[in-house]
C-alpha positions as CSV (number, residue, x, y, z in Angstrom):
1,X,35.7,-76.7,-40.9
2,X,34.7,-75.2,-37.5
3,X,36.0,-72.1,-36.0
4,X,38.7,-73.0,-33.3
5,X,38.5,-70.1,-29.9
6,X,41.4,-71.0,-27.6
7,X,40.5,-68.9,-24.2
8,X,40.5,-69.6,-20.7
9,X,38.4,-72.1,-19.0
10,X,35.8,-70.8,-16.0
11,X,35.5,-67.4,-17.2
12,X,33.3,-65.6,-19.8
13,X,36.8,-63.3,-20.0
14,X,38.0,-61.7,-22.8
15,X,36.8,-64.4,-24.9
16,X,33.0,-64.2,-24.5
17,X,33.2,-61.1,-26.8
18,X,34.3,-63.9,-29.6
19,X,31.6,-66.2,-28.8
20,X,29.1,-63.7,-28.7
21,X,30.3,-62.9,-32.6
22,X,30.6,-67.0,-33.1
23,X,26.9,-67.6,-31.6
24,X,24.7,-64.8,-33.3
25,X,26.2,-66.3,-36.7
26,X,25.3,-69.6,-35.8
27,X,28.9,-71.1,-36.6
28,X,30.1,-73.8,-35.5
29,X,33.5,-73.9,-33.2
30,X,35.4,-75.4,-30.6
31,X,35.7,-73.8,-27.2
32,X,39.2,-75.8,-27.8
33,X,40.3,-75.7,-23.9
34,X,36.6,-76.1,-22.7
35,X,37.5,-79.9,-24.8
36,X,41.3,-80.7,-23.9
37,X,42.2,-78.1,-21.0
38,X,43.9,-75.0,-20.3
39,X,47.3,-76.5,-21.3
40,X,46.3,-76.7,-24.8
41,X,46.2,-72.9,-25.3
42,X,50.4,-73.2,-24.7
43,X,51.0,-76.2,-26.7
44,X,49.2,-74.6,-29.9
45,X,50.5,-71.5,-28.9
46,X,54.1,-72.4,-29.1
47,X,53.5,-74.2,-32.3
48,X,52.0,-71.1,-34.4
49,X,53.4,-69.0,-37.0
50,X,51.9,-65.9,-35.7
51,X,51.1,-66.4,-32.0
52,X,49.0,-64.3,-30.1
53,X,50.6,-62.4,-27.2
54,X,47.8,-64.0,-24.9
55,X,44.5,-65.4,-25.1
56,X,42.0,-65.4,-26.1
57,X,43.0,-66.1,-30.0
58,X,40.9,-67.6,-33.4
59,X,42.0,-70.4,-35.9
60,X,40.5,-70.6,-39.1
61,X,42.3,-73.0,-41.1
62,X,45.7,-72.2,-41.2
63,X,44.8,-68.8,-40.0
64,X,45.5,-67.9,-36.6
65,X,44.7,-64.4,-35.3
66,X,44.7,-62.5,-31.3
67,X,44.1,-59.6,-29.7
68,X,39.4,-59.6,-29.5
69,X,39.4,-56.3,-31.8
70,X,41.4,-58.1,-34.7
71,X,39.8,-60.8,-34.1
72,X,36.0,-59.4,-34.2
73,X,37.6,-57.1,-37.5
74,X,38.3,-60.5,-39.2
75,X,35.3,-62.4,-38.0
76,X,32.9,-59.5,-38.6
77,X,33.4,-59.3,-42.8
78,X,33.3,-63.4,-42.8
79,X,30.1,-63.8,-41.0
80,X,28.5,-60.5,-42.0
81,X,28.7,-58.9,-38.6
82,X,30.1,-55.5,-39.6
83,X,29.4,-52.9,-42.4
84,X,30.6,-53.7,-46.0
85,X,31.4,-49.9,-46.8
86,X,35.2,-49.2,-45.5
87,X,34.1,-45.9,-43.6
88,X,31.8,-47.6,-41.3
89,X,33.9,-50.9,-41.5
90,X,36.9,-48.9,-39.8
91,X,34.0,-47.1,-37.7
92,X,33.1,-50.0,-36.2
93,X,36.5,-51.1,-35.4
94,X,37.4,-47.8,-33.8
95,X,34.3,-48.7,-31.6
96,X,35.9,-52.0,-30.3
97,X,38.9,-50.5,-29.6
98,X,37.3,-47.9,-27.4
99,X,35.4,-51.0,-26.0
100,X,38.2,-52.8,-25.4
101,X,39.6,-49.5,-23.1
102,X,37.0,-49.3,-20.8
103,X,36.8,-53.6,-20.1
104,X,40.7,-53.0,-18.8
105,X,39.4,-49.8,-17.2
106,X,36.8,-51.9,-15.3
107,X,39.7,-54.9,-14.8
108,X,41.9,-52.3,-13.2
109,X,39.3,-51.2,-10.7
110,X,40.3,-54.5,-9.1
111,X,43.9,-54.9,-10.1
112,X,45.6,-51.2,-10.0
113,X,48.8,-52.3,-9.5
114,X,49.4,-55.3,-10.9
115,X,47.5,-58.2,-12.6
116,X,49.4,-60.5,-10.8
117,X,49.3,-59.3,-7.1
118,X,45.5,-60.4,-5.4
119,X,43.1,-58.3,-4.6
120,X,43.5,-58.6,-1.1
121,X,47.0,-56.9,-1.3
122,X,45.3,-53.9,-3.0
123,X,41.9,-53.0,-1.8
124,X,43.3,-49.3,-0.5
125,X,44.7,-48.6,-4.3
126,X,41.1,-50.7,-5.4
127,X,38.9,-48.3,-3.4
128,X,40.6,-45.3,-4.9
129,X,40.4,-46.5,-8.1
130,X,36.8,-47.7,-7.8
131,X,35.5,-44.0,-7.2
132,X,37.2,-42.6,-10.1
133,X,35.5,-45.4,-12.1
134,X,32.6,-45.0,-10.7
135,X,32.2,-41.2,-10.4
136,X,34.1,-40.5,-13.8
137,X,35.1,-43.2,-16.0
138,X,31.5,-45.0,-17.0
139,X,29.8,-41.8,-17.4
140,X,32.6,-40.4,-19.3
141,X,32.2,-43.8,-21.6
142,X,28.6,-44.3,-21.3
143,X,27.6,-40.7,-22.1
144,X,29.7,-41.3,-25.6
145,X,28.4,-44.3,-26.0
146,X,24.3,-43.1,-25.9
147,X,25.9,-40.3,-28.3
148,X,26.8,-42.4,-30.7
149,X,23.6,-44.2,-31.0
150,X,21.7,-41.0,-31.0
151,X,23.7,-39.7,-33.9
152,X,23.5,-43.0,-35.7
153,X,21.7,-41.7,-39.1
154,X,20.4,-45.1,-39.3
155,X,18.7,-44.8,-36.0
156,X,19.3,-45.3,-32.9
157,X,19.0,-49.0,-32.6
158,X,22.6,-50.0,-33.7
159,X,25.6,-48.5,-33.0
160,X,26.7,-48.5,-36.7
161,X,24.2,-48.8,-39.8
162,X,20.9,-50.0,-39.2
163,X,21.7,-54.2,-38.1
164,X,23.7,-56.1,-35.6
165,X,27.6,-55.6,-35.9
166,X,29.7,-57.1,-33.5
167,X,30.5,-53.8,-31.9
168,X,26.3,-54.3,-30.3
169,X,27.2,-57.6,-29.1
170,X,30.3,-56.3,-27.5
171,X,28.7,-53.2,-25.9
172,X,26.2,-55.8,-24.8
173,X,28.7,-58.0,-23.0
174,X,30.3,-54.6,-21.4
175,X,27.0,-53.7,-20.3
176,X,26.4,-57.3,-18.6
177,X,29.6,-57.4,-17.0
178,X,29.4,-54.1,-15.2
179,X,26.1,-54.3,-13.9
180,X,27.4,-57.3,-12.1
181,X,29.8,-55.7,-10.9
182,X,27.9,-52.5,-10.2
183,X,24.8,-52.8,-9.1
184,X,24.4,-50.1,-7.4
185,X,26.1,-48.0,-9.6
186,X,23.8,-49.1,-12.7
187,X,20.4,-49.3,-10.6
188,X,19.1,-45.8,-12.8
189,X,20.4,-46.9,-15.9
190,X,17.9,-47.5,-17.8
191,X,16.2,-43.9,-17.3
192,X,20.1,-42.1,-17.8
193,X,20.7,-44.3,-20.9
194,X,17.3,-45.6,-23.1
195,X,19.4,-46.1,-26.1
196,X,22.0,-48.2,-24.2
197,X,20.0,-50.0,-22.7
198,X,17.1,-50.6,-25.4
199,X,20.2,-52.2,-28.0
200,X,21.0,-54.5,-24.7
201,X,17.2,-55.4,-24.6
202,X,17.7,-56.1,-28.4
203,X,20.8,-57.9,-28.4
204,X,19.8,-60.2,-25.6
205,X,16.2,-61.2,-27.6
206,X,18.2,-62.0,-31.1
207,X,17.1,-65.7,-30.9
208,X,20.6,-67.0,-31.0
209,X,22.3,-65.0,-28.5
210,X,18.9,-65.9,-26.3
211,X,19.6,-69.3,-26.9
212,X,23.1,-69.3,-25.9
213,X,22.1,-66.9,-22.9
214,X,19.9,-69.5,-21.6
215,X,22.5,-72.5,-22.5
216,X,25.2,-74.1,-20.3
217,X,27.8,-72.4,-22.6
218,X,27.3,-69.4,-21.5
219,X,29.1,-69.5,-17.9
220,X,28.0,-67.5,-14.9
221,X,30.0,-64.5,-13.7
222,X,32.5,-64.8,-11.0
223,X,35.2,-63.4,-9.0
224,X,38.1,-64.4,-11.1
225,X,36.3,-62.7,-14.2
226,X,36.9,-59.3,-15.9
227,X,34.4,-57.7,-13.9
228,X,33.9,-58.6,-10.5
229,X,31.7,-58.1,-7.8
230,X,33.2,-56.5,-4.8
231,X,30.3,-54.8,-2.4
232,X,32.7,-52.1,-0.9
233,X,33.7,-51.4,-4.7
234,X,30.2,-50.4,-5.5
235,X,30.4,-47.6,-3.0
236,X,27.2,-46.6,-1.2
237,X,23.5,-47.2,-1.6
């Protein structure tokens, strides 16, 4: 039976982080709202046991799980995409959640009051948070990040143990979505951050994910997304 991901249509979102995990297995699922529409995601939602607070959220079976860090924890021992050991199984977890901080850091560049309001009724709040990000936040997140992978004992080509775990994947989609965002902000990246950017090289040349990068599945960013470009966000040259 094939994986069921109930997300948003138009946006890579919250939910790209699951089909990043869903893809490099080589699963099959069901992008369910992709097939019947958004309103299915409230229909199924209503009918569940457990539902999730919001999308995106997994069925397996009669399984259904939310929230993309419980979601990756349960995908990533089913499709061998996380450490068998329980130190570096709950290592890897710890990793998303951190991951999972900084995507709503860079969300709230664009949203600092509220998700609901637009952005056009808080770009003075928006340009005062974009600084901070800019100036303090990614460093302060990338800087821990390029640790980690230094002080992998494995190496320095995963974040945890020596394969792919979905905490590479997600770091990879993290990576993506900012320097869209940001591109002047993440023009020198490469020379700041060589591990970061050498498991982004990786994780993009895994055949499958290259496959699914080059596919029509894989949806372009936009202005509705997580990460989003503004120009006057991305401070100066």
């Amino acid at each position: 039976m094939a994986y069921e991901l109930y997300y948003w249509t138009g946006i890579q979102g919250r939910g790209e982080y699951v089909r990043l995990v869903l893809e490099a297995a080589g699963v099959p699922y069901r992008d369910v709202a992709r097939e019947e529409g958004d309103g299915v995601i409230a229909r199924v939602s209503k009918e569940a046991a457990t539902p999730s607070f919001a999308p995106p959220f997994l069925r397996d079976g009669d399984l259904m799980v939310g929230q993309v860090a419980a979601i990756l924890l349960y995908l990533g021992d089913k499709l061998d995409l996380a450490p068998k050991e329980p130190h570096q199984r709950l290592w890897t977890h710890q990793i998303q959640l951190t991951i999972a901080d900084f995507i709503l850091e860079g969300h709230d560049v664009h949203h600092p009051i509220g998700a609901g309001e637009y952005y056009e009724n808080q770009k003075p709040e928006s340009l005062r948070r974009a600084r901070e990000f800019r100036e303090e936040r990614v460093p302060k997140f990338l800087d821990w990040f390029e640790g980690i992978l230094a002080r992998n004992p494995e190496g320095p080509a995963h974040l945890v143990g020596n394969r792919l775990s979905y905490a590479d994947l997600s770091l990879f989609q993290v990576m993506d979505g900012l320097t869209y965002a940001f591109p002047k902000l993440m023009a020198g990246v490469e020379q700041r951050y060589p591990e970061i950017t050498a498991l982004c090289r990786s994780v993009s040349q895994h055949p499958k994910i290259a496959a699914y990068l080059a596919s029509d599945r894989r949806l372009p960013s936009n202005e509705s997304d997580l990460f989003r470009h503004y120009p006057e966000l991305d401070g100066r040259p």
